[in-house]
C-alpha positions as a Python dict, from the first residue, in 0.01 Angstrom:
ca = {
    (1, 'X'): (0, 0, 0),
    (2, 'X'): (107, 368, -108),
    (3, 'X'): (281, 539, 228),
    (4, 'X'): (237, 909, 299),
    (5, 'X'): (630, 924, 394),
    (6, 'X'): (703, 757, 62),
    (7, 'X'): (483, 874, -199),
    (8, 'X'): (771, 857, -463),
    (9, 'X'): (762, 456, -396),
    (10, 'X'): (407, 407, -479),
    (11, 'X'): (295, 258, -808),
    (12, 'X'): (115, 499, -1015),
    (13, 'X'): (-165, 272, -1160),
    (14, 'X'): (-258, 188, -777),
    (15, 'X'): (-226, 519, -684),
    (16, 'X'): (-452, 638, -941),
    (17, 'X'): (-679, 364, -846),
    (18, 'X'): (-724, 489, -487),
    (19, 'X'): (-735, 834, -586),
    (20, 'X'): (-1018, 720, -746),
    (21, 'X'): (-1188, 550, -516),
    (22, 'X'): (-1160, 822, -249),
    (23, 'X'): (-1248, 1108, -435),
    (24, 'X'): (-1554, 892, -548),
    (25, 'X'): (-1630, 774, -242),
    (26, 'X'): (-1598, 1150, -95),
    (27, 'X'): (-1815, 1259, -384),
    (28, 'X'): (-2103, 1041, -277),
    (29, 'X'): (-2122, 1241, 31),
    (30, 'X'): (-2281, 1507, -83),
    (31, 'X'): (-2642, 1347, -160),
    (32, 'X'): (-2666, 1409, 221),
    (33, 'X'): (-2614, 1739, 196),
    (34, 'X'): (-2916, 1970, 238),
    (35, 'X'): (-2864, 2337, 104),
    (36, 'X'): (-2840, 2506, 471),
    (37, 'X'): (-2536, 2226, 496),
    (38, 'X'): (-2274, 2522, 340),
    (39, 'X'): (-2012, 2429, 551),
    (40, 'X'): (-1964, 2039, 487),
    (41, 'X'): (-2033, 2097, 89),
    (42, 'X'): (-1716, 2315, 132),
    (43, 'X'): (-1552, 2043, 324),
    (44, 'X'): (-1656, 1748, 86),
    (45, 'X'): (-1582, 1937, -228),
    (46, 'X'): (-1189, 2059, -102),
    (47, 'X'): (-1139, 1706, 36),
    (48, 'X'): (-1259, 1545, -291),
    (49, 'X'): (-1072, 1783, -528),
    (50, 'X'): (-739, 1722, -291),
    (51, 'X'): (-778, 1338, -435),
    (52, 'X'): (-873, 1488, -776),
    (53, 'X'): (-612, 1755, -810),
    (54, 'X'): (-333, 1404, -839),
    (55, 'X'): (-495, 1336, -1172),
    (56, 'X'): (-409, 1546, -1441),
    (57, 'X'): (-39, 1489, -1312),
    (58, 'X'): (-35, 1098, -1306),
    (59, 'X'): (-304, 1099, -1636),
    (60, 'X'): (18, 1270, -1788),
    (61, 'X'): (307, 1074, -1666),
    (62, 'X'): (131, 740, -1790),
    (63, 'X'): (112, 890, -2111),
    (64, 'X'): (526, 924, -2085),
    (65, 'X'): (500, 558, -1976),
    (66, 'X'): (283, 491, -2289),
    (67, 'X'): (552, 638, -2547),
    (68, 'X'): (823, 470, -2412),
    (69, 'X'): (573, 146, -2428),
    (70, 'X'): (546, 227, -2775),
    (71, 'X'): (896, 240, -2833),
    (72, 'X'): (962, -50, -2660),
    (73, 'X'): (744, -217, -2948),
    (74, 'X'): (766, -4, -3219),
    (75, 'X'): (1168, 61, -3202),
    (76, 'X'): (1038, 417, -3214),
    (77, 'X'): (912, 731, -2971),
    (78, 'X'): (588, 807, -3082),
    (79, 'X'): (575, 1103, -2813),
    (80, 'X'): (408, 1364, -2951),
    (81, 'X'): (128, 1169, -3106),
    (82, 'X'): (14, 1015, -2786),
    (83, 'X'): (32, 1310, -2611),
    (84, 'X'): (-184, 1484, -2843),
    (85, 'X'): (-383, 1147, -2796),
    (86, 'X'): (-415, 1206, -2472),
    (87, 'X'): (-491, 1578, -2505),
    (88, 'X'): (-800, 1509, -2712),
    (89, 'X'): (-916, 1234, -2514),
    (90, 'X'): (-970, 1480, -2223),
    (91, 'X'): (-1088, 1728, -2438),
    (92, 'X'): (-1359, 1485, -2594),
    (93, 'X'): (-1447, 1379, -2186),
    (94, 'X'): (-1470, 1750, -2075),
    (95, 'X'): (-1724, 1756, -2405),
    (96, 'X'): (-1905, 1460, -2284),
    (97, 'X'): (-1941, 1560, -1923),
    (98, 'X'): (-2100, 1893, -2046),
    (99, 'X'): (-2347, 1636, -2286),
    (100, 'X'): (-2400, 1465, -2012),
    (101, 'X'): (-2476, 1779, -1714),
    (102, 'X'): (-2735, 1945, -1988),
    (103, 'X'): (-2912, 1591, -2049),
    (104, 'X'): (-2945, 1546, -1679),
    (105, 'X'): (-3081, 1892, -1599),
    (106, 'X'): (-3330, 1875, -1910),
    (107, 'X'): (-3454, 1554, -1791),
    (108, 'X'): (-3538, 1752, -1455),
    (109, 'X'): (-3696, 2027, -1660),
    (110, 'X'): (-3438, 2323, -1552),
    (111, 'X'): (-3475, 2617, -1727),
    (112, 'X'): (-3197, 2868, -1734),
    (113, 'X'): (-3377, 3131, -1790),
    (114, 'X'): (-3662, 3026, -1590),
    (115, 'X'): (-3582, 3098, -1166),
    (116, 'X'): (-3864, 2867, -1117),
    (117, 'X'): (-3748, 2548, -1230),
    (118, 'X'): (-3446, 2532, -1009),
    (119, 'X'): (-3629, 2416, -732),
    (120, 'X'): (-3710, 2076, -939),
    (121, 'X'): (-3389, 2080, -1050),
    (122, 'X'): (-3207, 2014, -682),
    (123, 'X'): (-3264, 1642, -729),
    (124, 'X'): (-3063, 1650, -1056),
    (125, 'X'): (-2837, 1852, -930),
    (126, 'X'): (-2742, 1637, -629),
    (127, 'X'): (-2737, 1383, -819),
    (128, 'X'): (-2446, 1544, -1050),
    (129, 'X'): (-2256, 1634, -756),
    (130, 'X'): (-2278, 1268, -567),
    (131, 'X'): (-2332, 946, -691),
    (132, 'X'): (-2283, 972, -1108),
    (133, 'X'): (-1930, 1134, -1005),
    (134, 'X'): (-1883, 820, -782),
    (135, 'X'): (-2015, 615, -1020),
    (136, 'X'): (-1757, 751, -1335),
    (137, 'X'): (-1462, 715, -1068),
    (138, 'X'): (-1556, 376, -971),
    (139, 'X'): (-1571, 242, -1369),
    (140, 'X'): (-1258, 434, -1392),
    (141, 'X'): (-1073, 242, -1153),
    (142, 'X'): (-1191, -86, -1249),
    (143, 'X'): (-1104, 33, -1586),
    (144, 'X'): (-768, 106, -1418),
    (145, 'X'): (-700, -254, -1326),
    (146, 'X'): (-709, -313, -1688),
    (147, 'X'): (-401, -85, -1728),
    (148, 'X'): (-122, -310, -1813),
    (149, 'X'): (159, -135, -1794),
    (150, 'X'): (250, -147, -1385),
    (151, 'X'): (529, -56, -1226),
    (152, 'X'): (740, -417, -1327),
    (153, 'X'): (638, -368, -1690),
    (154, 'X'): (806, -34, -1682),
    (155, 'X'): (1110, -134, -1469),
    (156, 'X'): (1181, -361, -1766),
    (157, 'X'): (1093, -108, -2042),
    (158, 'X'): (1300, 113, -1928),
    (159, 'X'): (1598, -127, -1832),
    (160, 'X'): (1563, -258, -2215),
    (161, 'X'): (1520, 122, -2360),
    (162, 'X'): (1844, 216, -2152),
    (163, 'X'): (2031, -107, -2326),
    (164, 'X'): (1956, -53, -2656),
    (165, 'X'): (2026, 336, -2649),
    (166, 'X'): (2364, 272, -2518),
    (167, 'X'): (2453, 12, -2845),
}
């Protein structure tokens, strides 16, 4: 298990995998949340993006760990293409999350320009703030499991990489 004292010493695909889970799991806890309850959505939402915040950063380093997969294979870095890869992939999420926010709220009738339809609304709204966010991060982590390159794959990627650049 990852160690606060040694966070350079944890595996990134398990680390990701319990960021995951706990920002997930801290994002549930909003559907008991009433709106008088300022104070602890504050709370939830700065504890859950403290478990978010890790990742862009690790999201970014994989993709490192991904070109030098590829030239593992390929004999070749293919850098800049998976980067870019990896660049529209968030892009296209970001696009569906938006999709999927304004087919939520229609479905509960909200209005924009219409004050009175935020009261039916709150439901949806909850819902977007609690358990589809812990839903996404729990299919994202079991997604993660499928992640094949862990921390002995690389070890050996980059052990080979290192021996063939110095021939």
């Amino acid at each position: 298990m990852c160690s606060i004292l040694q966070p350079f010493r944890c595996k990134k695909r398990r680390l990701f995998i319990y960021a995951l889970l706990f920002s997930g799991g801290v994002n549930a806890l909003f559907i008991f949340c009433g709106p008088q309850d300022i104070g602890a959505i504050f709370t939830i939402g700065i504890v859950s993006e403290f478990a978010a915040a890790i990742f862009p950063t690790l999201f970014f380093t994989m993709l490192g760990d991904a070109a030098d997969y590829s030239e593992y294979k390929n004999g070749r870095r293919a850098t800049g293409l998976i980067y870019s890869a990896g660049s529209f992939v968030t892009k296209f999420g970001g696009g569906l999350a938006a999709a999927l926010i304004g087919a939520i709220l229609a479905a509960f009738r909200y209005d924009g320009m219409d004050s009175s339809t935020i009261e039916g609304a709150i439901p949806g709204i909850k819902m977007l703030m609690s358990w589809i966010p812990a839903l996404v991060a729990l299919l994202a982590a079991v997604l993660m499991t499928l992640y094949p390159l862990n921390q002995t794959k690389m070890d050996e990627i980059t052990h080979e990489l290192a021996a063939r650049r110095m021939q």
